[in-house]
C-alpha positions in Angstrom: -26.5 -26.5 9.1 -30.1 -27.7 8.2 -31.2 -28.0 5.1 -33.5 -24.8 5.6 -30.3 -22.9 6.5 -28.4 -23.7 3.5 -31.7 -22.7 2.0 -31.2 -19.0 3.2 -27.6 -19.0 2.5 -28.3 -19.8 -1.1 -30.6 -16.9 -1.8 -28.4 -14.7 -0.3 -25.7 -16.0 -2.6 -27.9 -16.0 -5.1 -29.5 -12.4 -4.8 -25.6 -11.2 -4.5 -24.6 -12.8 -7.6 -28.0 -11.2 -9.3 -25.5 -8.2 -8.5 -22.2 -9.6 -9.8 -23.7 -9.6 -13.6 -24.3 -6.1 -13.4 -21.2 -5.2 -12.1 -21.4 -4.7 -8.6 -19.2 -7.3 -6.1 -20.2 -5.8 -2.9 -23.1 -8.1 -2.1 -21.0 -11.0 -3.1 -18.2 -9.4 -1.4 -19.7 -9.3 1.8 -20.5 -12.8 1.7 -17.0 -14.2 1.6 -14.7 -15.0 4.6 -11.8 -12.5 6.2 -9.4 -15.4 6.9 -6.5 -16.4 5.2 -7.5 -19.5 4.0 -10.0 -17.9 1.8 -9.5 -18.9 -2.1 -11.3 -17.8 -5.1 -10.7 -19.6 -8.5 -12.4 -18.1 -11.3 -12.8 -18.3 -15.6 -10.4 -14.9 -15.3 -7.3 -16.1 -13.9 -5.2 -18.3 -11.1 -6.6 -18.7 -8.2 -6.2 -16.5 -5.3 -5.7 -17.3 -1.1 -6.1 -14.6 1.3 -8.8 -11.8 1.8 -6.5 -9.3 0.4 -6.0 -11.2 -3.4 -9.7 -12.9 -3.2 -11.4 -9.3 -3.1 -9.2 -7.6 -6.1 -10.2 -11.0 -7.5 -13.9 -10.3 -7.2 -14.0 -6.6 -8.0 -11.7 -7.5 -11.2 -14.1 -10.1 -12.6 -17.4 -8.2 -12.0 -15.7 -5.2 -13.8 -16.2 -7.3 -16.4 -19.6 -7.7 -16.7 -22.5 -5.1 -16.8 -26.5 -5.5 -17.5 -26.7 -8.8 -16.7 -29.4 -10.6 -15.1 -30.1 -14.5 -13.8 -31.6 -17.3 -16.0 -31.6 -20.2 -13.1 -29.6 -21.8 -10.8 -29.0 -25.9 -11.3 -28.1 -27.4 -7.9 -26.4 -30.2 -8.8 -25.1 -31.5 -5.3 -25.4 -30.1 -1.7 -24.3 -31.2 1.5 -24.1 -29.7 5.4 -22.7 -30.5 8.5 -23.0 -28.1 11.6 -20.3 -25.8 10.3 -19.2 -26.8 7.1 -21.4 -27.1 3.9 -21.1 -27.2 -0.2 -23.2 -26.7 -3.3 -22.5 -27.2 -6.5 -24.1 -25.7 -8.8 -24.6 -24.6 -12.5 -25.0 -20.9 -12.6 -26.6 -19.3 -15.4 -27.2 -15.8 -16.6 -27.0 -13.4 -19.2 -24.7 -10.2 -19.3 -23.0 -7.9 -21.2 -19.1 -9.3 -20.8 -16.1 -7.7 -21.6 -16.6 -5.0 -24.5 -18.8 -6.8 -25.7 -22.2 -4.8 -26.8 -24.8 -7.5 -27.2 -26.1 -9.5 -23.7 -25.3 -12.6 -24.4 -25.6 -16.3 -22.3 -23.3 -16.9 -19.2 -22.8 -20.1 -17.9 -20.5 -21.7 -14.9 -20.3 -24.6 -13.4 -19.2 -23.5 -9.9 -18.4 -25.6 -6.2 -18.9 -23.5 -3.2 -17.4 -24.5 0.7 -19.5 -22.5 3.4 -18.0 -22.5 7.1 -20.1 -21.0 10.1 -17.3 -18.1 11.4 -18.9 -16.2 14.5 -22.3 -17.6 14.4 -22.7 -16.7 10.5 -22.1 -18.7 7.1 -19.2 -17.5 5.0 -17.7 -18.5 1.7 -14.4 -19.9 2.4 -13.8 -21.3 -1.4 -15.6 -20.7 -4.8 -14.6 -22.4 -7.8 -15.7 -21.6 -11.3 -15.3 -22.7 -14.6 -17.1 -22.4 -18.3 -17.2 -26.2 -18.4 -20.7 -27.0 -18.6 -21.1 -29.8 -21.3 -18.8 -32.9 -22.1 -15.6 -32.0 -23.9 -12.6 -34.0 -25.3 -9.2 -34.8 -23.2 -7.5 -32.4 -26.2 -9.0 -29.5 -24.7 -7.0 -29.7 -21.5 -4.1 -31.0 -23.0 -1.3 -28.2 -23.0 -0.4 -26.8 -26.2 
């Protein structure tokens, strides 16, 4: 992948996940592999494997959010190869979450794998997680 492909993947991630904070998946949706390998870990839940679990996965979490619009996307990292590629990235936005009534601040810190699959760039694994700042070892420790 060149760096002006990853480019274009990005904004189409991007420009899908505009879509996520108002509560529609299907841009992200489409976006993801078919395979079974396929694993989405997000804020909401355990992680899930397989198209089948991934996609209630995805339409679960964006049922969550409504109104919700991007602030800016930090790349932290990237890297490609011909068929394999990753970002990681701090994702924020604002949205209406939950029942909550206000639109407040959303932010993730999220790691994407991209693989090539019949000549086009899917999502094979997203990871995300609210941890955007430093925190102590007692908030991981298991109560």
């Amino acid at each position: 992948m060149s760096t002006s492909d990853l480019t274009q993947v990005m904004e189409q991630y991007h420009l899908a996940l505009d879509s996520f904070v108002k509560g529609n998946p299907e841009p992200a949706k489409m976006l993801f592999s078919r395979r079974n390998d396929v694993t989405l870990a997000n804020p909401f839940g355990p992680p899930a494997r397989g198209w089948d679990q991934v996609e209630t996965t995805i339409d679960r979490a964006a049922s969550q959010f409504r109104e919700g619009e991007p602030v800016r996307y930090e790349r932290i990292s990237e890297y490609a190869t011909a068929d394999l590629a990753y970002t990681v990235e701090i994702e924020r936005t604002r949205a209406k979450a939950g029942s909550a009534a206000a639109i407040a601040p959303v932010s993730l810190r999220v790691t994407t794998i991209f693989r090539r699959e019949d000549d086009e760039w899917r999502i094979v694994h997203r990871h995300a997680d609210p941890i955007t700042s430093a925190r102590p070892i007692e908030s991981v420790v298991e109560q």
